[in-house]
C-alpha positions, 0 to 999 in steps of 0.5 A: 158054712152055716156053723161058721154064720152061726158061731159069728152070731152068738159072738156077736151077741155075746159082744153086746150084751152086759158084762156079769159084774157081781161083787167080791162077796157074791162071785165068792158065794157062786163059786163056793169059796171064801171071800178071802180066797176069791179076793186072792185070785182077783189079786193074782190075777186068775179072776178078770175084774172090773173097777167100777168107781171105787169097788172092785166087780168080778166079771163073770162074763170072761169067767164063763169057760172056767170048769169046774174041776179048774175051780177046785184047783184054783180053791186047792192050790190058795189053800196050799198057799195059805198054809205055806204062808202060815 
C-alpha cells in the first residue's frame, strides 16, 4: 500500500508542476537533431506540442519517457524519409 500512496504523490506533483515548454530550436538541440527534423516529428505528430499565442513549444513535460534508442529511431527513420523524398 505505501508504493501505491507514493506512485499517487509523484503524480500528483507531477500534474501540477509546469509544463517544459522550449522552442522548436532548443527541444532540437536536447535531442540532438536538426531543427528541420524536429519540426518533421512536430508535424506528424511524434513530438506533443503546445501553441502558445503564435509559436509552436515542444512539451518536454509528456516526452519525458521517450528512450534514447526511441530517439535514435525517430532521427533514422526522418532521414529515410528524407532521402526517399529526394
Amino acid at each position: 500500500m505505501l508504493m501505491t500512496e507514493l506512485t499517487a504523490k509523484v503524480e500528483a506533483l507531477r500534474a501540477a508542476s509546469p509544463p517544459l515548454l522550449l522552442r522548436v530550436s532548443e527541444a532540437a538541440a536536447i535531442f540532438k537533431v536538426s531543427v528541420a527534423t524536429m519540426r518533421r516529428w512536430v508535424k506528424r505528430g511524434q513530438v506533443p506540442v503546445v501553441k502558445v499565442e503564435n509559436t509552436l513549444r515542444v512539451d518536454l513535460s509528456r516526452v519525458r519517457g521517450v528512450e534514447a534508442d526511441d530517439i535514435a529511431r525517430m532521427a533514422r527513420e526522418a532521414r529515410a524519409q528524407t532521402c526517399r523524398q529526394r
